[in-house]
C-alpha positions as CSV (number, residue, x, y, z in Angstrom):
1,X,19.3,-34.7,-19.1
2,X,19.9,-35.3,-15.5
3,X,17.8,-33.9,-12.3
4,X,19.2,-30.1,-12.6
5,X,18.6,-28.3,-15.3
6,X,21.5,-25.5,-14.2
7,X,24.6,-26.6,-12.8
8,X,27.2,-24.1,-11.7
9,X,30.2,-24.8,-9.8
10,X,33.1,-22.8,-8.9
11,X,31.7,-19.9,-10.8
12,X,33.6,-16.8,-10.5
13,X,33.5,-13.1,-12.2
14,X,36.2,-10.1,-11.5
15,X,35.5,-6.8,-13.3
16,X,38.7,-5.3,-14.4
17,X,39.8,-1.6,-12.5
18,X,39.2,1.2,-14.2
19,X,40.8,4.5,-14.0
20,X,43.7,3.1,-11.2
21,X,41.0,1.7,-9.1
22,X,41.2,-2.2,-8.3
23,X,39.7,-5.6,-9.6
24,X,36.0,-6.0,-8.4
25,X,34.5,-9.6,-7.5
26,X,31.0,-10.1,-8.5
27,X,31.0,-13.6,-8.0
28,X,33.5,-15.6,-5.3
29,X,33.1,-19.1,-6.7
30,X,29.7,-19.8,-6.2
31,X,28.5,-23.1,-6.2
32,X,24.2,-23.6,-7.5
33,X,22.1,-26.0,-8.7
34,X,18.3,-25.8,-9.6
35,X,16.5,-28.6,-10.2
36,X,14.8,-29.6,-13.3
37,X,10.8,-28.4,-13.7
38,X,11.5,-26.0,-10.2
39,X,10.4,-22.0,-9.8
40,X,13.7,-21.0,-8.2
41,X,13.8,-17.8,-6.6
42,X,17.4,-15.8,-6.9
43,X,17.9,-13.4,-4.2
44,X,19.7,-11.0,-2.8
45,X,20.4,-7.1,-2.3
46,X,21.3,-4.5,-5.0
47,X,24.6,-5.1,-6.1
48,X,24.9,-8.9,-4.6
49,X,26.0,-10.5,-8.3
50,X,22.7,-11.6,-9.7
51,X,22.7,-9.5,-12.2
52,X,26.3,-10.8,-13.4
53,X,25.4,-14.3,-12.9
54,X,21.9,-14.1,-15.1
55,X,24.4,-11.9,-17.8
56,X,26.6,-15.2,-17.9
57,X,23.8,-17.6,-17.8
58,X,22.1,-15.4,-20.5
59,X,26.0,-15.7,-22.5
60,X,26.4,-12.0,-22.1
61,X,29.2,-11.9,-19.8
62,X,32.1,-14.2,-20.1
63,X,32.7,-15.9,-16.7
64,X,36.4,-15.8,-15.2
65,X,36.2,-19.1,-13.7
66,X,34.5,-22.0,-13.5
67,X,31.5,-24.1,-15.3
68,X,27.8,-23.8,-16.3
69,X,26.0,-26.6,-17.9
70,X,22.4,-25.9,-19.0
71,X,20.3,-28.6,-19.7
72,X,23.3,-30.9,-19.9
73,X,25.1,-28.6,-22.1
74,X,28.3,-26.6,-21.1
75,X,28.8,-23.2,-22.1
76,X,32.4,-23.8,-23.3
77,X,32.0,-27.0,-24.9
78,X,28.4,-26.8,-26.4
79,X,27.5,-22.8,-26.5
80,X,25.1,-23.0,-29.3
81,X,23.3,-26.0,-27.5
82,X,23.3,-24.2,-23.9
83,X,22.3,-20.9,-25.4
84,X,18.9,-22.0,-26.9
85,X,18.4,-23.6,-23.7
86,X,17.5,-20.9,-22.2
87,X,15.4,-17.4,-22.5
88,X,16.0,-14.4,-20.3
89,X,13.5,-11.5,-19.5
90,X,15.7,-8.7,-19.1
91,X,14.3,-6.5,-16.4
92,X,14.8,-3.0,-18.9
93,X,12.5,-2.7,-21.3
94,X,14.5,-2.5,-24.6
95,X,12.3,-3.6,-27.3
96,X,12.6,-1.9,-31.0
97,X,9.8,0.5,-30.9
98,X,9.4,0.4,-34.6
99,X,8.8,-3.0,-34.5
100,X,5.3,-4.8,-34.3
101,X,5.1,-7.9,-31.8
102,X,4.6,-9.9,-34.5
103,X,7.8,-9.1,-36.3
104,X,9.5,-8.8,-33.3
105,X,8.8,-12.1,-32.4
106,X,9.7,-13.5,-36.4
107,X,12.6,-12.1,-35.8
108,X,13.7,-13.3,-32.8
109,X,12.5,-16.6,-34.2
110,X,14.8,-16.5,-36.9
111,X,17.9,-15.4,-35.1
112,X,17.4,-18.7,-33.2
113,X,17.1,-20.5,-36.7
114,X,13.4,-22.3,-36.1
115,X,12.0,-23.2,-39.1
116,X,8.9,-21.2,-40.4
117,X,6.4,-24.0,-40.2
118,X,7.7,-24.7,-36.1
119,X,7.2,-21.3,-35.2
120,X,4.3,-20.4,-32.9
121,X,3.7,-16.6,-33.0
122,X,0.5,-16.6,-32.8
123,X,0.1,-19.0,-30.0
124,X,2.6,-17.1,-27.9
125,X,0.7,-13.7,-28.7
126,X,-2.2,-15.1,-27.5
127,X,-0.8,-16.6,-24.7
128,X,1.2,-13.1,-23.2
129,X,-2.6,-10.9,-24.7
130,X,-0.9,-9.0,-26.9
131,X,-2.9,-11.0,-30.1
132,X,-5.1,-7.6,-30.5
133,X,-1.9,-5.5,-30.6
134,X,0.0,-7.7,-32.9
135,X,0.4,-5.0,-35.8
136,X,1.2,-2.4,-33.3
137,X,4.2,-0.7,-32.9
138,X,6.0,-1.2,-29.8
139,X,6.6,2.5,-29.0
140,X,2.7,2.1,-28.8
141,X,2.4,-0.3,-26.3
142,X,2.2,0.4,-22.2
143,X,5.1,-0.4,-20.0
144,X,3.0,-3.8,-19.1
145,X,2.9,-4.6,-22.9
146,X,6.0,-4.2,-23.3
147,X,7.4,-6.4,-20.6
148,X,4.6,-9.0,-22.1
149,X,6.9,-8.7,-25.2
150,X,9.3,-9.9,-23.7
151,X,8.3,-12.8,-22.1
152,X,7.0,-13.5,-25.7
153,X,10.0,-12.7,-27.3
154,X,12.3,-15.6,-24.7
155,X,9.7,-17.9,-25.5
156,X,9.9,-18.1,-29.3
157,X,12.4,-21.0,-29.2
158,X,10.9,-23.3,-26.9
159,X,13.7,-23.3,-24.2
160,X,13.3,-25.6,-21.1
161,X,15.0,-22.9,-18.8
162,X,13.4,-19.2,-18.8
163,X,14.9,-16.7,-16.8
164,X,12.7,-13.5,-15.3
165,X,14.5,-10.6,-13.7
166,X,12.6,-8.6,-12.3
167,X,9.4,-9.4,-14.2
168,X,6.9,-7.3,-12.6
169,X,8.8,-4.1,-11.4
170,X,6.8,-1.4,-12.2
171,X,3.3,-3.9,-12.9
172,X,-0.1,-3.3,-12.1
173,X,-1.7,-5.8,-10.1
174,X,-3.8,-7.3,-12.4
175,X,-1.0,-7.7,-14.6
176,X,1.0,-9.1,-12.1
177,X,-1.3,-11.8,-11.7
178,X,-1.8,-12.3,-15.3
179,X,2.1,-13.1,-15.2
180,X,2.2,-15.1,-12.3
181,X,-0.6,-17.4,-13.8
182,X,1.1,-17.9,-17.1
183,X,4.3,-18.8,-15.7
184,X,2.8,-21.6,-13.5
185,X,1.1,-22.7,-16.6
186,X,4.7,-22.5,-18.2
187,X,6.0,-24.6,-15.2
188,X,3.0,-26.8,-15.0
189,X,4.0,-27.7,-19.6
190,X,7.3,-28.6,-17.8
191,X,9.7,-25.3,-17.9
192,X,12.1,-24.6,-15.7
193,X,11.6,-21.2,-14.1
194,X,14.3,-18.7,-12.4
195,X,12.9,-15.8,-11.2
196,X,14.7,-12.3,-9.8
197,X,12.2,-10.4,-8.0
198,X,12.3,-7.5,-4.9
199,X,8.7,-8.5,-4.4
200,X,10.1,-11.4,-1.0
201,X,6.2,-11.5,-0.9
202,X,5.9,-13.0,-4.0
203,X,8.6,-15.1,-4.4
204,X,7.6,-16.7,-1.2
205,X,4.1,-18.1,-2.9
206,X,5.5,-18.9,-5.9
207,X,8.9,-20.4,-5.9
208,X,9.6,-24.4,-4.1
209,X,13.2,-23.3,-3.4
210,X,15.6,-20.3,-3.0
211,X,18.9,-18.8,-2.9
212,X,19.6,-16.0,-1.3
213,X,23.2,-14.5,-2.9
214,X,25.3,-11.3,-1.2
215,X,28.7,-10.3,-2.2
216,X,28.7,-12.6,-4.8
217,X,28.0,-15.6,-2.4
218,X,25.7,-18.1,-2.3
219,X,25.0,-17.2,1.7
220,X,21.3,-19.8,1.1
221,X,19.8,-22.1,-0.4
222,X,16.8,-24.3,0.5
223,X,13.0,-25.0,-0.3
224,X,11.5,-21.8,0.7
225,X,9.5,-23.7,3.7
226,X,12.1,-24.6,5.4
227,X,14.1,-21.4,4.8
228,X,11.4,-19.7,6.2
229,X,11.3,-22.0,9.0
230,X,14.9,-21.7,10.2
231,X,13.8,-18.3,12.0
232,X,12.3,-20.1,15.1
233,X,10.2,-17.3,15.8
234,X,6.5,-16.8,16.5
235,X,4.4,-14.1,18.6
236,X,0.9,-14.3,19.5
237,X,-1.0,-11.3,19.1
238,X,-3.6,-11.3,22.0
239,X,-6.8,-8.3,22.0
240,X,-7.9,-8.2,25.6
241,X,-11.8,-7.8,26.4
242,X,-10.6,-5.1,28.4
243,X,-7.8,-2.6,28.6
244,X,-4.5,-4.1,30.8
245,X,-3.2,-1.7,33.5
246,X,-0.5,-3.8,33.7
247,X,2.4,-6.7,31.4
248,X,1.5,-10.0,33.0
249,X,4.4,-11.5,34.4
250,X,6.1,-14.1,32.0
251,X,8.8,-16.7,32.5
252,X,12.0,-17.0,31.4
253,X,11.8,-17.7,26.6
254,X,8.8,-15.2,26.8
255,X,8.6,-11.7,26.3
256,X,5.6,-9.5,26.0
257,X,4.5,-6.1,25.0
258,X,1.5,-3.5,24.7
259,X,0.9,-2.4,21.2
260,X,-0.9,0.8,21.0
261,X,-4.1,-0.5,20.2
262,X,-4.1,-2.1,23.3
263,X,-3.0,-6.0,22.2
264,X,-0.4,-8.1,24.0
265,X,1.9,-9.4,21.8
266,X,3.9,-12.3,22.8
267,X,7.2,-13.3,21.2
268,X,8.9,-16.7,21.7
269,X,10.7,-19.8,20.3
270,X,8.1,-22.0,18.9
271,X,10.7,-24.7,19.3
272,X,10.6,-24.0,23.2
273,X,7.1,-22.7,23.8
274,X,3.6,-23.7,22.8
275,X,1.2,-21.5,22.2
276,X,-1.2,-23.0,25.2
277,X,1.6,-22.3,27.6
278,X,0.6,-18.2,27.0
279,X,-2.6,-19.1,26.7
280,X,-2.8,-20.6,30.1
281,X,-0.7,-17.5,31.7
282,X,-3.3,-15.1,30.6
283,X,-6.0,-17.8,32.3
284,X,-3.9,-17.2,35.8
285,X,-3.4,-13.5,35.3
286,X,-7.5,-12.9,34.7
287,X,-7.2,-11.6,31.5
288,X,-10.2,-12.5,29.0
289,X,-9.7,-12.9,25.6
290,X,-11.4,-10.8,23.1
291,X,-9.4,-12.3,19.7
292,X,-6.4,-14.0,19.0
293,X,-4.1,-13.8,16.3
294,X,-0.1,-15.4,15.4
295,X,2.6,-13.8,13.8
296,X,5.1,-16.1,11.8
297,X,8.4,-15.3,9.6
298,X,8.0,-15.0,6.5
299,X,10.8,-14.8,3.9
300,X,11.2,-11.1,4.1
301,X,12.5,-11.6,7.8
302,X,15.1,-14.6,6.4
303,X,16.4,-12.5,3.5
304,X,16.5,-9.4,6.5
305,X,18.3,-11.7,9.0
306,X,21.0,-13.0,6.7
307,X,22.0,-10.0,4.6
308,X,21.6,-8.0,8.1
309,X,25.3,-6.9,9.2
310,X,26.9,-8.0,5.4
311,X,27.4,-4.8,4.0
312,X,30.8,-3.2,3.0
């Protein structure tokens, strides 16, 4: 096993036309790699091709072009090998719902043929908190239980790669962070994480790189700091001791504004402008300072600024 555990290269996916209409591209030959023992964010709009390219990671869609290697293993030349390399959380919640977590998980165990006396269904219950509903059907369980089963159920055969899409649409908070801490104590054992997620907020804490994807291109990738820090914008939010009649006069890489609370917010290029240099024009201009605050991109405004103007 080398540094990646996912290689792709050249990967490509056209849908065939239905009813006269044409071929559609999901995927234009996109090149990825993420890095062994990483949580790697995959992003991008509705429709961008993630969904296709976790389907052909997960060996539910055949590709039309190129190569995948997981863990080493290539998907045409070692499927079987590739295949338990990896676990995928769908994002729908289609679990049998007369089936207990606990057969559900047997199940799944055998399908991947481990050996009765290797499996670890009640460690993995315990680990997701479903241990007290083991015996219960799944059309029982709560949408949060349910997506809990499946985390359990991609994790019966050990794989090195787990793949989350979407894993906590439609989650409570405190399950959310119930999640979130198991799959850093997932990462922290030595699994590879790839997460899907419309949360930008929480991708940004928990994933050490990204890849941003749109019309089934890889338009990013990077470690999220310094994605997040190609936006060389900043803006200092300053709450006057008393109310300004007036905008102070700014020089040229400044601009400034009057929120309606009554702040000043100014924006600049933090590669061009310290944050002194506004400090010391409200000094000149009289203006005492009640509070100060700063305003910095965050993800959210990367993802907005790149996809911005790429729709059909």
């Amino acid at each position: 096993m080398g540094e990646n555990a996912i290689e792709i290269r050249g990967l490509r996916k056209v849908y065939a036309g239905q009813g006269g209409t044409p071929p559609k591209e999901a995927l234009g030959g996109i090149d990825l790699d993420v890095p062994e023992g990483a949580i790697f964010g995959l992003l991008g709009p509705n429709g961008a091709g993630k969904s296709t390219l976790i389907n052909i990671l997960a060996g539910l869609t055949l590709k039309t072009a190129g190569s995948v290697r997981i863990w080493g293993f290539d998907q045409d030349r070692n499927p079987r090998q590739s295949r338990a390399a990896i676990g995928v959380v769908p994002q729908e919640l289609n679990v049998d719902p007369f089936f207990t977590p606990r057969a559900a998980l047997e199940v799944q165990a055998g399908l991947y043929g481990v050996p009765k006396r290797q499996r670890r269904t009640e460690e993995i219950l315990a680990r997701v908190g479903l241990a007290e509903k083991a015996e219960s059907y799944a059309r029982t369980l709560s949408g949060g239980m349910k997506r809990r089963l499946l985390i359990a159920k991609a994790l019966v055969h050990s794989p090195p790669v787990l793949v989350l899409d979407e894993p906590t649409a439609g989650v409570d908070i405190e399950l959310r962070q119930m999640l979130w801490a198991y799959v850093r104590e997932l990462n922290d054992a030595g699994t590879t994480v790839i997460l899907t997620t419309h949360y930008l907020e929480e991708a940004e804490a928990m994933c050490d790189s990204v890849a941003i994807v749109d019309h089934g291109a890889v338009i990013a990738r990077d470690r999220t700091a310094a994605l997040v820090s190609r936006l060389d914008a900043k803006s200092l939010v300053i709450t006057p001791e008393q109310a300004v009649a007036a905008l102070p006069e700014v020089p040229p890489g400044i601009e400034v504004a009057l929120r309606g609370d009554g702040a000043l917010v100014f924006s600049y290029r933090r590669s061009e402008t310290r944050a002194e240099t506004v400090l010391d024009l409200l000094r000149r201009a009289g203006i005492a300072i009640r509070d100060v605050a700063t305003e910095e991109p965050d993800l959210e405004d990367v993802f907005v600024s790149l996809t911005r103007g790429r729709a059909a």
